[in-house]
N, C-alpha and C positions, 0 to 999 in steps of 0.2 A: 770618679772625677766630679768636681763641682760645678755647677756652670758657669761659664766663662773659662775652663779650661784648669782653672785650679785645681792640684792636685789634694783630695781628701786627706786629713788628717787623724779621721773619724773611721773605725768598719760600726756596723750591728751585728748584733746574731740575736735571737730569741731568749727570754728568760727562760730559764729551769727556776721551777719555783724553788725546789728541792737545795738543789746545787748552790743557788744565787740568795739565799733566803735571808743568811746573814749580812749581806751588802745594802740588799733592798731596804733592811730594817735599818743600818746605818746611813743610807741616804732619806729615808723619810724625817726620821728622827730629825736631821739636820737639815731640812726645808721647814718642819713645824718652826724648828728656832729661828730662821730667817724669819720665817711669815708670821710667826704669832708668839715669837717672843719665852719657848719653854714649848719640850714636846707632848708634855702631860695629859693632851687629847689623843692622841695617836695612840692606836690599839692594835696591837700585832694580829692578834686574832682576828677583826674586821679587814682589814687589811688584807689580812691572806686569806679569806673569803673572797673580797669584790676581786683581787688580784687573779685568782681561781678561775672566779667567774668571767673575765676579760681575757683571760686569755684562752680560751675554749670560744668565746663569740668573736674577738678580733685577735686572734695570732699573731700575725703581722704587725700589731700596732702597739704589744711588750716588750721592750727591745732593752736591750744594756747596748751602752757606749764604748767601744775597746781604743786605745791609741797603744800600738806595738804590741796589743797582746792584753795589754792591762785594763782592768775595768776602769773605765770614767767617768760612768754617767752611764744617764736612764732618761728615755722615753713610756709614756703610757699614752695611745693614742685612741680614741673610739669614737662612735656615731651616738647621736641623740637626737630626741623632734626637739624644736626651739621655733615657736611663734608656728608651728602649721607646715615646718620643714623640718628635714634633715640637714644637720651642721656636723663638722667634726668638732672634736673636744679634745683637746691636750689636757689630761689628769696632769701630766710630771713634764716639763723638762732641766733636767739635774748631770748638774757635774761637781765633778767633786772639789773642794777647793783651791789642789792645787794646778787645777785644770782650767779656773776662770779667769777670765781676761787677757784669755789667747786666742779670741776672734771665733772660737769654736760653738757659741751659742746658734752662727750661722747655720749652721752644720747641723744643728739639731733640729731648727724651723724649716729646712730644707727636706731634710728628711720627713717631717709632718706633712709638706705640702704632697712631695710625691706619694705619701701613703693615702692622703686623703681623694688625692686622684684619683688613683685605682679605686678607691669607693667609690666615682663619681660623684664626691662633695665639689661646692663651688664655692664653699668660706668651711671657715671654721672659727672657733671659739678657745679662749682660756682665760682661767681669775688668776688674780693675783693679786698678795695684799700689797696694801697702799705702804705697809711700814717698808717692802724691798723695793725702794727705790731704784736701786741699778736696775732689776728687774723692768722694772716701769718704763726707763730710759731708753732701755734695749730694745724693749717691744714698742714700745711708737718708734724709734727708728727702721724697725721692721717692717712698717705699715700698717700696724694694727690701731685699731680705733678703741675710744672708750664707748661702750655700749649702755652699762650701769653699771652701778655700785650699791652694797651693803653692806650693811656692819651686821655681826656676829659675833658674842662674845666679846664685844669690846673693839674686833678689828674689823676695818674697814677694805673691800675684796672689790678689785675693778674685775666687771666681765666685760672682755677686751676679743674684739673680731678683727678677721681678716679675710676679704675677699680673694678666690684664687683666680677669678674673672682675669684674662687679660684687658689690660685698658685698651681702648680704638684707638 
């Protein structure tokens, strides 16, 4: 259940790198071309290195998205220092196309906040390029703040926080 009583839309389970390997490569592929316009940086082999590596240090926080069974999407969620603390960091949150703009983004930010809980994080962080707009929209409606921004290769990437502080 969701809070406020709604009922989830959304399960997790854990990536199998093995198993899920051909998915993960077709939802990266198709975030590069959101965010920078052609996948032709994305390297499978990098990829399934850091992938590797995250999922042996945060378990919990590789996750594929199921509605009835079916894959929809993908979380990548982990811990970093940022200014002299620990933040969480959302690498991915991805659903597949014909999965977006069915309220279900909730569902996945929700899902980061209780995992970053259980870390005992009290914000957390994600970029995102300036070109995915919806993106942008979604997450200041979230709560999230603009932190900074850089350009790389041409595209410019907001690094965007969110305190999990309750407000007084």
């Amino acid at each position: 259940m969701q809070d406020g009583g709604k009922a989830s839309k959304l399960s997790f389970r854990p990536i199998d790198l093995e198993r899920d390997w051909d998915a993960l490569v077709r939802f990266h592929r198709d975030l590069f071309e959101i965010s920078f316009g052609a996948d032709r940086t994305f390297s499978e082999d990098i990829y399934r290195g850091i992938l590797h590596d995250r999922l042996a240090k945060f378990p919990g926080g590789q996750m594929l998205a199921l509605a009835g069974g079916a894959i929809v999407g993908q979380v990548e969620f982990w811990t970093r220092p940022y200014e002299g603390r620990d933040v969480g960091y959302v690498s991915l949150f991805y659903l597949t196309p014909d999965w977006r703009g069915r309220g279900l983004g909730v569902e996945l930010v929700e899902s980061a906040e209780r995992y970053f809980r259980t870390c005992g994080m009290t914000e957390y962080q994600l970029r995102v390029s300036e070109r995915n707009e919806r993106a942008l929209r979604f997450y200041l409606r979230q709560g999230f703040t603009k932190l900074a921004s850089e350009e790389r290769d041409g595209v410019v990437t907001w690094l965007m926080g969110k305190s999990l502080l309750q407000p007084a």
